[in-house]
C-alpha positions as CSV (number, residue, x, y, z in Angstrom):
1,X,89.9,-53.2,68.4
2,X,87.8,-54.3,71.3
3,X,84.6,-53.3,71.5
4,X,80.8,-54.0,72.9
5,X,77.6,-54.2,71.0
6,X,74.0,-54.0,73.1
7,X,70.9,-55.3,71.9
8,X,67.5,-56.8,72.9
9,X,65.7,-53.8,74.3
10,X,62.2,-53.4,73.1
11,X,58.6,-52.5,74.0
12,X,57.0,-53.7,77.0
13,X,53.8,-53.9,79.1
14,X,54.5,-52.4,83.0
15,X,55.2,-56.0,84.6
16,X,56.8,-57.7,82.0
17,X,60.3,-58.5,81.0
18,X,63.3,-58.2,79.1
19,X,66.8,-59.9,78.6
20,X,69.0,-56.9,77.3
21,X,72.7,-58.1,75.9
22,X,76.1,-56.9,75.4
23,X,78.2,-59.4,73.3
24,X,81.7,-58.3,73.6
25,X,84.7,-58.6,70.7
26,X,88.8,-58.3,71.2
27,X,88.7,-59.1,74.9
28,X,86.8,-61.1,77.4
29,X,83.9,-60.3,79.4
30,X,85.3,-62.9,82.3
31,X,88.5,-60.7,82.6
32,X,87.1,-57.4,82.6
33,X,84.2,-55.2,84.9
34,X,80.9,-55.2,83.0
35,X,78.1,-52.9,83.4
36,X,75.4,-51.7,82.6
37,X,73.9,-48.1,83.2
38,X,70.8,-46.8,82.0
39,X,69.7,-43.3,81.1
40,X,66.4,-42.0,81.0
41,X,64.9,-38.6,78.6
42,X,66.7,-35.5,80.4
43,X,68.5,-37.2,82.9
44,X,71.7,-38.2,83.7
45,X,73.0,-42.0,82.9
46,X,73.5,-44.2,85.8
47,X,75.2,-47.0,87.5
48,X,72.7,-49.9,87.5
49,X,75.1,-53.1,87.4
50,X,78.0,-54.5,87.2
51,X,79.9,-58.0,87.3
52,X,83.6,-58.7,88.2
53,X,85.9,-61.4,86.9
54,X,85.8,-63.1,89.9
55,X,81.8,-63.7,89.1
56,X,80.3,-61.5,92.2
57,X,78.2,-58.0,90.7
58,X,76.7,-55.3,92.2
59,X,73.5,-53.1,91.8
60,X,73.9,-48.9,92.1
61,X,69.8,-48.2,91.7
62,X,67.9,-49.5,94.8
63,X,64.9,-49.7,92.9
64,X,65.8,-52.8,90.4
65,X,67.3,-54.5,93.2
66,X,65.6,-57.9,93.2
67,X,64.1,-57.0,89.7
68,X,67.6,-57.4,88.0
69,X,69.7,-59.8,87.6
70,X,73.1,-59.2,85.7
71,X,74.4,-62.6,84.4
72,X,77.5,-63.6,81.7
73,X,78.1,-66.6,79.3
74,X,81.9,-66.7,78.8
75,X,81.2,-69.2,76.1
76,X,79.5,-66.8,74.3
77,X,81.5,-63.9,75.5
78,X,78.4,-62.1,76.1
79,X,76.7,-60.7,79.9
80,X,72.8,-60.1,80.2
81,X,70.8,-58.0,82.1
82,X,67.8,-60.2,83.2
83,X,65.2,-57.1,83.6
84,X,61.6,-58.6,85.4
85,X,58.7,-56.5,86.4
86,X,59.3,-53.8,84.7
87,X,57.9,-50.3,85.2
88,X,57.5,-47.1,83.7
89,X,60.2,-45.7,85.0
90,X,62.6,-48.6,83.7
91,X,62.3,-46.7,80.9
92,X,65.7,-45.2,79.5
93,X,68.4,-45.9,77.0
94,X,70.4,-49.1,78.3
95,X,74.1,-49.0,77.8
96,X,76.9,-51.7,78.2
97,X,80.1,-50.4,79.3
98,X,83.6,-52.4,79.7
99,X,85.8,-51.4,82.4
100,X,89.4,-53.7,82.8
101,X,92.8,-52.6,82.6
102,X,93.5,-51.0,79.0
103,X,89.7,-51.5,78.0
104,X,87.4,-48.4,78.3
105,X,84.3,-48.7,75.8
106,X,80.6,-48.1,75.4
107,X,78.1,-49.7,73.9
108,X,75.7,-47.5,71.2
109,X,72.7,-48.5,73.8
110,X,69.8,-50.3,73.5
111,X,66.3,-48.5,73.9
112,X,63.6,-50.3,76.4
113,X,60.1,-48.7,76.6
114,X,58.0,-49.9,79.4
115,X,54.4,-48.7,78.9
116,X,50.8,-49.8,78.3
């Protein structure tokens, strides 16, 4: 059964950074939509990125544009979320989410706390 597995989330000063991944098994992460939303304590998850098969992505929250980068390894069958200058209100459960044809799944989430 295909699935996807975050991890790398973590504690972190305001202004720092973290790599967050999604290593994917029973399908590839080339042929599929990847994402990544993000949900924070008592609100609702959203759309933060995603990248396509052909290689382009796309950002839904204007506030990590040109913070976060969303990147993918098909050697390692595996995308990244490339999270710099992080702030407070990065704060939030991060969740990898495959979206091709046959292939709905989510991720358990990876937990990244951004505070001094």
């Amino acid at each position: 059964q295909a699935q996807v597995s975050e991890s790398g989330g973590g504690l972190v000063h305001p202004g720092g950074s973290l790599i967050p991944s999604c290593a994917a098994s029973g399908r590839a992460v080339d042929n599929n939509n990847m994402c990544w939303f993000r949900q924070a304590p008592g609100k609702e998850r959203e759309f933060v990125a995603d990248i396509r098969p052909s290689g382009s992505h796309a950002y839904g929250v204007d506030s990590v544009k040109g913070r976060f980068t969303i990147s993918r390894d098909n050697a390692k069958n595996t995308i990244y979320l490339q999270m710099n200058s992080l702030k407070p209100e990065d704060t939030g459960m991060y969740y990898c989410y495959a979206d091709g044809k046959g292939w709905r799944d989510w991720g358990q989430g990876t937990q990244v706390t951004v505070s001094s």
